[in-house]
N, C-alpha and C positions, 0 to 999 in steps of 0.2 A: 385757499380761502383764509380770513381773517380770520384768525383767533385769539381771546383775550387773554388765556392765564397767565402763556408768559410773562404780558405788559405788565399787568398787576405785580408780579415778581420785579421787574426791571424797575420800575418805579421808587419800590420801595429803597427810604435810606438809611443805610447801617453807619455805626460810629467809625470814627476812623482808627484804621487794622496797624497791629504792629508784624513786620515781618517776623518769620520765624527759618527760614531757608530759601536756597536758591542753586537751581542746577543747570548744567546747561545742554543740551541737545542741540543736531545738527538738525536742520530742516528738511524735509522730504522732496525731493524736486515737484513744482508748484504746487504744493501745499501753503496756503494762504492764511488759515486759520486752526488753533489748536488750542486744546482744552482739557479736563481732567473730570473725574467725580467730583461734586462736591454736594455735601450732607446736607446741609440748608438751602433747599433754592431762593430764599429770601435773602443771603448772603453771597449770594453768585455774583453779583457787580461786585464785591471786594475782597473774597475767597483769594484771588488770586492774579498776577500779571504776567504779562507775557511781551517780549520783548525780541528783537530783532539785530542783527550786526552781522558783520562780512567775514569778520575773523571767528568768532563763537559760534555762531549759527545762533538758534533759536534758545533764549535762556527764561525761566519760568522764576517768580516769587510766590509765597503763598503763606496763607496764614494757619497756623497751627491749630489743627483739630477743624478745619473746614474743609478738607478736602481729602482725597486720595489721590495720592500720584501715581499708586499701583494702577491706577486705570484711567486711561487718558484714550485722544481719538483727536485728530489730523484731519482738517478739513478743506477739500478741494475745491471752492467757488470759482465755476468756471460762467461764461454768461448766459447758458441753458443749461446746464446740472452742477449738484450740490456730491460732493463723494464724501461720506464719511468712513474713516479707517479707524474702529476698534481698536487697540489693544488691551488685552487682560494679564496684568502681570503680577493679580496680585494669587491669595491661595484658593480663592472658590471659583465656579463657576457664574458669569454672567447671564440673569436669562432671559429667553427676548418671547415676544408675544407680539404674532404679527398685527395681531387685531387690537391689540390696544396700546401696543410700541407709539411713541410720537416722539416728531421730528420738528422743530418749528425754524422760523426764522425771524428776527427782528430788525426794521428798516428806521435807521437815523432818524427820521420821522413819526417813530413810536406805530408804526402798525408792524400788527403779528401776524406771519401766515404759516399755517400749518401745510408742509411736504404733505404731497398727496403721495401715499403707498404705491411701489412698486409692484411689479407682477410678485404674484404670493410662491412662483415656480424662483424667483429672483431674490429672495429676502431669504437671510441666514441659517441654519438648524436651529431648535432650541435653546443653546447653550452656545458661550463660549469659553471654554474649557482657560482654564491657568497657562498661559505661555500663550494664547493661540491669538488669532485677530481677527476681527472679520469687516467685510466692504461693502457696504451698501450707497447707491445711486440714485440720486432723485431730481426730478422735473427742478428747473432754479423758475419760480413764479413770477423775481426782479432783476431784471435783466443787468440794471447798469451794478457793477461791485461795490462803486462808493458808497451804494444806497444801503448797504446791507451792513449793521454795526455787530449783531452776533447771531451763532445758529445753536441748536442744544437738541440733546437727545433723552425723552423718559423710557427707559423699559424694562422690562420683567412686571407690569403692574404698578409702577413707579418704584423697583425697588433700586435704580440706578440713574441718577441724573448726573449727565454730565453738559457742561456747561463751556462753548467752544467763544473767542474772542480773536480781533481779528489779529493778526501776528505783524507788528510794525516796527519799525526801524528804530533806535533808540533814539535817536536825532530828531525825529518825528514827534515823540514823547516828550520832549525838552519843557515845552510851556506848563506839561500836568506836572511832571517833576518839581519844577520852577515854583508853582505851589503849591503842591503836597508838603514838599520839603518847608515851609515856609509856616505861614498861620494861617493858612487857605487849605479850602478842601473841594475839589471837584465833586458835586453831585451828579451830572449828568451835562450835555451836550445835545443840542439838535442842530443838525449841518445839513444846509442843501447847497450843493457845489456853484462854485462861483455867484451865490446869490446871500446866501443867510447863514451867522454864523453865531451860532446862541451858545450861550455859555451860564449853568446853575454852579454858585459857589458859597461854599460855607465858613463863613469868617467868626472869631471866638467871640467877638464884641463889635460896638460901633465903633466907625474911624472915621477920621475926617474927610470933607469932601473930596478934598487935593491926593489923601491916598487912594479914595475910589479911584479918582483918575488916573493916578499913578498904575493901578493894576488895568486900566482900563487899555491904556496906551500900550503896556507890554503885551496884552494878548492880542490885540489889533496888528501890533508889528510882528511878532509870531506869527500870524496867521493870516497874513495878508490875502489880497486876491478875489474879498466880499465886496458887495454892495450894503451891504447893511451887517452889525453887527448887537448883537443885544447881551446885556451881561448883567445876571440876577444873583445880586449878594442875600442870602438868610444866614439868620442865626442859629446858635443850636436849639434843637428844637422844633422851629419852623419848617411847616410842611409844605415841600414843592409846588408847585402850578396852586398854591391858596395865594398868593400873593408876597411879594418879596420886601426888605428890609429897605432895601434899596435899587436900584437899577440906572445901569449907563449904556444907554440906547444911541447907538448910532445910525443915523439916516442919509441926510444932508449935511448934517453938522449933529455933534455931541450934546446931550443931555443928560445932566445927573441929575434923579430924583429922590430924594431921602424919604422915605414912609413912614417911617417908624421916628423914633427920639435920634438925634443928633447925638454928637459924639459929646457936645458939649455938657448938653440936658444931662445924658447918660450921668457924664462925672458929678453934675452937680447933685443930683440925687444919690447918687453913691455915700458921696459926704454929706447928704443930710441928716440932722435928728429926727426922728419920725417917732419920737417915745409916746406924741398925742395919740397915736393910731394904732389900732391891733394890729394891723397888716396891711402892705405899699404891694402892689402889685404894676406892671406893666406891659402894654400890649404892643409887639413889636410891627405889627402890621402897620397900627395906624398912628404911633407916637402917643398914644392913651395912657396914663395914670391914676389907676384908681386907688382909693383911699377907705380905709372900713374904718369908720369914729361911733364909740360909744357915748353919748349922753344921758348921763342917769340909765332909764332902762330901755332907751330907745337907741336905736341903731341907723348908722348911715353911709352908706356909698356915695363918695365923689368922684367924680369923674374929670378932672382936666386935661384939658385938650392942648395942643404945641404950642398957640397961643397965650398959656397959661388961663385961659375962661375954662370957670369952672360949673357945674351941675349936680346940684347936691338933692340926695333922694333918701324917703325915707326906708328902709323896707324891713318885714318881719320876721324876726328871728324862731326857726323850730329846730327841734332837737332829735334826730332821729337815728342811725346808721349814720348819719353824716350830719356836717353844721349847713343849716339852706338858710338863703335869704330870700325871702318873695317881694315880688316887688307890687302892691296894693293896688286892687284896680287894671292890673295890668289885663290887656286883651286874649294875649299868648300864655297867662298863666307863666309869668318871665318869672326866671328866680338865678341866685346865686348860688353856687356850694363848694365849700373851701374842700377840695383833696389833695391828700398829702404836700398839703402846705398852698397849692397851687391856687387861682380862684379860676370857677367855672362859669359859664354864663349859660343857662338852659331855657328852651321854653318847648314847647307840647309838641314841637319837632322833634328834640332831640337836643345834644350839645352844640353848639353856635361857636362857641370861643376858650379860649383858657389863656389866663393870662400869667405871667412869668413872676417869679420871685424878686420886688425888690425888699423891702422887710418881712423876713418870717412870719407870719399871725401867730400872737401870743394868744393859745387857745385856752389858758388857764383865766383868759380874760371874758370868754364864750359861758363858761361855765354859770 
């Protein structure tokens, strides 16, 4: 059946890891997938990689203090069962709990299905002792391989998560390497075989149109073999599936759409004066600039739009745990509140927005 906790884990995105080692192991005859402990299950997408070759065999990277390499486990996707192979090598014992051990798997497509338990005569002793290993077999719920991007295993009560990935050819990695190494950072990927090939990437700044395409064009020929191809650039910061910076969508023919401020805008506000304003902020989703102006004792938020039109409002300044600005009249009870430098946009929902640092707010100016 479907289950969410993983998704919620996979989702999430961490900064980019610097390596700290790398070892290499032969692979298990069809052993497909392999993976280790790792302490954060919120860090499990970049904990660690795993890598493929003819001459090496199977060679692992990982980021220091995110995982245990004492305790890894080798996994068998075959197209009706899942094997997973324990090992424990580090100094304790590992401890399992038939009833609340879980097993999951996560399909390219972002759904979770949680292995349904084996017979309870079929699953492990309590313990697995230091040097020892142990095998457990489960129903595979998705038939086809591709469809399956990783499996994972909680047990002892969660005091053991290990976190398995699919084991791939280093040739096959070329395009992730091509940008990691670069100024690009893979967020995530959703792939349906010969039909859709989606790709989230995390760029440090805006760039010009002609380079979106430029990156657009190299993963398309990396990756030939789709119908359609979609490629979502965010900024740091920006959070996945809210809406991207920009996007180069392939259908019939190419389209790049910029959402946010151009590369242009960017610089030229970079090298603005902005001494009139306590604080320049901007919102990467939608190309917005807003502006906080003091007048005597009244206060104001501007809002200019990519067209350069602007929208000037006035709103009331209170002093509490934090600087808010309300916005008079309003329906939603809308207001502003500056954290940690940031501006936030709230109303009786909850937080709606935050928009990014372009001039610091001079808060000596609030006072």
């Amino acid at each position: 059946m479907k289950f969410d906790k993983m998704k919620i884990v996979i989702m999430i995105m961490v900064a980019l890891f610097l390596i700290f080692g790398i070892s290499s192991y032969h692979v298990k005859a069809k052993s497909n997938f392999y993976g280790m402990e790792v302490y954060d299950v919120n860090q499990a997408m970049t904990a660690f990689e795993v890598t493929y070759n003819d001459e090496g065999g199977v060679s692992y990277s990982y980021t220091k203090n995110q995982v245990n390499i004492n305790i890894y486990c080798w996994g068998n996707v075959q197209k009706h069962s899942i094997t997973y192979t324990i090992k424990n090598n580090s100094k304790g014992p590992i401890k399992l709990n038939y009833y609340t051990d879980l097993y999951e798997l996560l399909t390219v497509d972002g759904s979770v299905y949680e292995l349904e338990m084996p017979d309870i005569m079929d699953y492990p002793s309590k313990v697995i002792n230091p040097n020892d290993s142990a095998t457990i077999t489960f129903d595979n719920p998705v038939n086809n391989f591709e469809d399956i991007k990783y499996i994972s295993a909680s047990l002892g009560m969660n005091d053991v998560f290990i976190f398995l990935k699919k084991i791939k050819k280093k040739e096959d990695q070329k395009q992730d390497q091509l940008l990691n190494n670069g100024d690009y950072k893979i967020l995530d990927k959703n792939i349906v075989s010969g039909i859709k090939y989606s790709i989230d990437l995390e760029i440090p700044k805006e760039i010009k149109k002609n380079e979106i395409q430029n990156i657009f064009n190299d993963i398309k020929k990396e990756n030939s073999g789709y119908e359609r191809y979609f490629v979502h650039f965010y900024l740091s910061g920006m959070e996945v599936g809210s809406g991207a910076w920009a996007t180069a969508n392939y259908e019939d023919s190419l389209k790049i759409t910029i959402h946010g401020l151009t590369a242009a805008r960017a610089k030229e506000l970079n090298n603005k004066n902005f001494d009139n304003y306590i604080g320049v902020w901007k919102d990467n989703y939608m190309g917005l600039v807003l502006y906080l102006l003091k007048e005597g004792d009244n206060y104001f938020i501007i809002e200019e739009f990519g067209d350069l039109s602007k929208i000037r409002q006035k709103v009331l300044k209170t002093n509490n745990k934090k600087v808010k600005f309300s916005i008079p009249d309003s329906s939603y009870n809308e207001y502003y509140l500056i954290v940690d430098g940031y501006l936030e946009f709230w109303d009786d929902l909850g937080k709606l927005c935050r928009y990014e640092i372009i001039k610091e707010p001079e808060m000596e100016m609030l006072k």
